[in-house]
C-alpha positions in Angstrom: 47.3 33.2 58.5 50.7 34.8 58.8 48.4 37.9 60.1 46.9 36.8 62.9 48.0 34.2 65.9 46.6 31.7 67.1 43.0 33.5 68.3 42.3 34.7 64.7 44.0 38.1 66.3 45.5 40.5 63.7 49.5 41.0 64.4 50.4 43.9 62.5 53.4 44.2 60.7 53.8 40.6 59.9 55.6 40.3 56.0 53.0 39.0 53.7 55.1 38.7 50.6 54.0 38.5 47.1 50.7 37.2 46.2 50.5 34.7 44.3 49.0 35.3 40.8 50.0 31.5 39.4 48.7 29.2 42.2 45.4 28.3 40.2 42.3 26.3 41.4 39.6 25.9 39.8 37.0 25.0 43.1 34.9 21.4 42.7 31.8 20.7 42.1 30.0 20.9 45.7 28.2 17.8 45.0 31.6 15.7 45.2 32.0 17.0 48.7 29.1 14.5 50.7 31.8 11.0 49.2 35.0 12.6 50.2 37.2 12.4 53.4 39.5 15.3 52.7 38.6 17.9 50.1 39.4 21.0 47.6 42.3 19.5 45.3 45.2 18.6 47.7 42.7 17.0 50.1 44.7 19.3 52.6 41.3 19.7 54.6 38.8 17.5 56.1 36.0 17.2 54.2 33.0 17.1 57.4 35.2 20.5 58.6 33.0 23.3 58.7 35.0 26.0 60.1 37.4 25.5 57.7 35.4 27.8 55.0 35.6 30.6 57.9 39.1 31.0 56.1 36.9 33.0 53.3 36.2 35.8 56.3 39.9 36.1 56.8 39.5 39.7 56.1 41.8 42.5 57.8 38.3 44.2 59.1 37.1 41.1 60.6 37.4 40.6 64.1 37.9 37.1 66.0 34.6 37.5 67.4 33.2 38.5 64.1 34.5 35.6 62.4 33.5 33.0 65.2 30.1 34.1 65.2 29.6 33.1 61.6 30.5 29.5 62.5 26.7 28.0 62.7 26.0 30.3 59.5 28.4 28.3 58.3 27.8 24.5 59.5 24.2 25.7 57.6 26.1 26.6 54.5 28.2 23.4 55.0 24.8 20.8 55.3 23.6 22.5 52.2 26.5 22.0 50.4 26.5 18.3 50.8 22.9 17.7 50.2 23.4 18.8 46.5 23.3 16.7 43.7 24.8 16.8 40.3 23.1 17.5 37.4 21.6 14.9 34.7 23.4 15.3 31.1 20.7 17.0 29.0 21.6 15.6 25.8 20.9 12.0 24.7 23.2 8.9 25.5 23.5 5.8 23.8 23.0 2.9 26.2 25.0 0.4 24.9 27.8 2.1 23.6 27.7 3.3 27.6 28.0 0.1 29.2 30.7 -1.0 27.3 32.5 2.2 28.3 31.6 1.7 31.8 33.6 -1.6 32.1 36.5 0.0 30.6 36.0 2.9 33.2 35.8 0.4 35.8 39.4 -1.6 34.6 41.0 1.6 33.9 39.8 4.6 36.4 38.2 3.3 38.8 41.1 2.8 40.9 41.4 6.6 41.4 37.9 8.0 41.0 35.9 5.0 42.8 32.9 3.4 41.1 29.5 4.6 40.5 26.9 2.0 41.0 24.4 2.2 43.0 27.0 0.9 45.8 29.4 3.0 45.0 33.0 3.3 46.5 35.4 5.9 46.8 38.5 5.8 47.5 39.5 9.0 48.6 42.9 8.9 47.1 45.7 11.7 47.0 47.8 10.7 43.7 51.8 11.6 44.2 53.0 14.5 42.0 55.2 11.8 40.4 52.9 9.7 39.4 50.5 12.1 37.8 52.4 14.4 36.1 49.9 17.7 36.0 50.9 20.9 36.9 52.7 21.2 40.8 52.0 24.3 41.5 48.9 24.2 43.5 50.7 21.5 45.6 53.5 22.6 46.2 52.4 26.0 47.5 50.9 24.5 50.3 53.7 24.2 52.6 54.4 22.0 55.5 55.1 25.7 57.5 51.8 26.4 56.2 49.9 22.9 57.2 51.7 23.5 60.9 50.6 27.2 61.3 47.4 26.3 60.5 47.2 23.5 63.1 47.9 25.7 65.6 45.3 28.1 65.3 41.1 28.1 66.4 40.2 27.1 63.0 42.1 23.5 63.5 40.2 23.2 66.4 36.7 21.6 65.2 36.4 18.5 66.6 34.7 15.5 64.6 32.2 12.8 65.4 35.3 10.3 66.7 36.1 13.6 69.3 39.4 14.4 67.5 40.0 17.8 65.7 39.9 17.9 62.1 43.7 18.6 61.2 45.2 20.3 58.2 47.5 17.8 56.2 50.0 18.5 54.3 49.4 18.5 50.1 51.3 15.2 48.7 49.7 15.7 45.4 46.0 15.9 44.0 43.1 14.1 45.2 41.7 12.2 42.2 37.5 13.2 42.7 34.5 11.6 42.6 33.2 12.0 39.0 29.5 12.3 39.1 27.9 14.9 37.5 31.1 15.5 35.5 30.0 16.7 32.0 29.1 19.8 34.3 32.6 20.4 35.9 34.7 21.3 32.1 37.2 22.7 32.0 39.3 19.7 33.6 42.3 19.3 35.7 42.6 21.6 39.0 43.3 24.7 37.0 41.2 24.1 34.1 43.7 23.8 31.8 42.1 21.0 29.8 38.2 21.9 27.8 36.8 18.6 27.5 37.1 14.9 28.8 38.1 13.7 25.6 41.6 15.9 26.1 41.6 14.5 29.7 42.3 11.1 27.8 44.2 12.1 24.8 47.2 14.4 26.4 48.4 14.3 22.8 45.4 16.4 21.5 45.0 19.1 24.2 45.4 22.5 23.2 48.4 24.6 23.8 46.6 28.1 23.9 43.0 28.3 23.8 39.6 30.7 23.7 36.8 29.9 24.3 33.0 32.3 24.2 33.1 32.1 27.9 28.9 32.0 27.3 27.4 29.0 28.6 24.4 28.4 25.9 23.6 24.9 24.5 25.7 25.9 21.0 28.7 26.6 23.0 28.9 23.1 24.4 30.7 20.0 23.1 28.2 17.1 23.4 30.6 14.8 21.8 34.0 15.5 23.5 32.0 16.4 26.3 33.0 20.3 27.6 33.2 23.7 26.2 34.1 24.2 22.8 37.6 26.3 21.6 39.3 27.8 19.5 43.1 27.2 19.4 45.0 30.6 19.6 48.6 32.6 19.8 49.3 33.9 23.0 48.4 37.3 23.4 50.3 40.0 23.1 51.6 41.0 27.0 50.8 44.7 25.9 46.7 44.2 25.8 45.1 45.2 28.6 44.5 42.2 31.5 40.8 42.0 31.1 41.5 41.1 27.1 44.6 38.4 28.2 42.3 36.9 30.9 40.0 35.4 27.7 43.1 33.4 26.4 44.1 30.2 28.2 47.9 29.9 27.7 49.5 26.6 29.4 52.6 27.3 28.9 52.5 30.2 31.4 53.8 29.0 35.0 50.8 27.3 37.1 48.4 27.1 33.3 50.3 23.4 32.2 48.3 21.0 31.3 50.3 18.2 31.1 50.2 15.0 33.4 47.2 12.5 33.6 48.0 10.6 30.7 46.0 7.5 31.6 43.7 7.6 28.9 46.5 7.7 25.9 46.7 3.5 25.7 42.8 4.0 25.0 41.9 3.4 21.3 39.8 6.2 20.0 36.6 3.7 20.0 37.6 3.0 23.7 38.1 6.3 24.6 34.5 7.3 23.1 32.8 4.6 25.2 34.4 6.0 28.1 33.0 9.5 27.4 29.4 8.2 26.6 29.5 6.1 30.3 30.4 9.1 31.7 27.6 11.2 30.7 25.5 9.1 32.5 27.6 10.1 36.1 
């Protein structure tokens, strides 16, 4: 936004600075979006906003007008995007060993991530850096300057249902999602630094630098740990060309950790497979 004012008007000559190649997200699954209040990973944006995805038409040959027209397209866009629904797991589940991992879900996650009964709650809740532990880049590179610049401009302007504007806020950590439909979201964590949901509660087994076939056939997925399948790797040589390094997932590399969200290590291994199995049924 550091481009144009307040009217969406391009101010030329305005410093850009450097983009930034290690601010990572890897987007949610649309389906989340109907249960939450605030949305995308910092929950730095209302959820019922529509104009806030007019962001995406932020484009130097884009007037004002140009952009403001597209905001019904995009209220369209917006009520399709919360009417979808996730997907059913394809493979088979075993029942019982399910329930039992859905009680442990419920004593042990569903604080965050709200339950998923036919009543089901969500709590919308933005877990502090500090008590999470995964990778602060994302976060932190939403700025307060940035939340406030935002706020002043047409796109904060949308006002919801109570007749107040949907504001910007600024990112205090990561908002802990909704988790239906999750066998479909791997790789985990906001910058997909983590394959499967059995990593996700083993911190202690992740994968340091991994490869995967990037295809997305039936022998490429993990229906036991639940995600893609890898292949645990060196970190490639700085010298191959980009679109060869792209293929390797190195978290050691600024904005790649995967560390953090180490809930699921006081799980047993038996515990921690009843919690998979209950969540295939999400």
């Amino acid at each position: 936004m550091r481009f144009r004012d307040a009217e969406l008007n391009l101010r030329p000559g305005q410093p850009g600075g450097e983009l930034a190649r290690d601010v990572l997200s890897d987007p949610p699954a649309w389906w989340q979006l109907k249960k939450k209040k605030t949305r995308d990973w910092t929950g730095a944006m209302a959820a019922q906003s529509a104009r806030v995805d007019l962001i995406t038409l932020l484009h130097p040959f884009h007037s004002p007008e140009y952009i403001k027209k597209h905001e019904p397209v995009f209220a369209d866009i917006h009520s399709f995007v919360v009417s979808t629904k996730p997907p059913a797991y394809p493979f088979p589940v075993d029942g019982k060993e399910a329930a039992r991992g859905g009680a442990l879900f419920k004593e042990h996650c569903a604080r965050c991530h709200g339950t998923h009964d036919t009543a089901w709650t969500y709590p919308n809740r933005i877990v502090p850096l500090k008590d999470l532990g995964t990778d602060p880049v994302l976060a932190e590179a939403v700025t307060d300057r940035e939340v406030e610049l935002m706020n002043s401009t047409w796109l904060a302007r949308e006002v919801g249902p109570d007749g107040k504007p949907y504001r910007f806020l600024p990112a205090r950590g990561y908002q802990a999602p909704p988790l239906d439909g999750v066998w479909a979201t791997a790789p985990y964590f906001h910058n997909a630094s983590v394959p499967t949901l059995y990593h996700v509660l083993n911190s202690k087994a992740r994968p340091r630098v991994f490869t995967r076939s990037y295809r997305t056939a039936e022998e490429d997925y993990d229906p036991v740990r639940v995600g893609w399948k890898v292949a645990t790797v060196e970190p490639p040589d700085a010298k191959l060309p980009y679109a060869e390094r792209r293929n390797v997932y190195d978290t050691t590399r600024r904005g790649q950790g995967n560390g953090g969200h180490t809930f699921g290590d006081e799980l047993t291994e038996a515990e921690r497979a009843a919690v998979i199995e209950y969540l295939k049924t999400l």
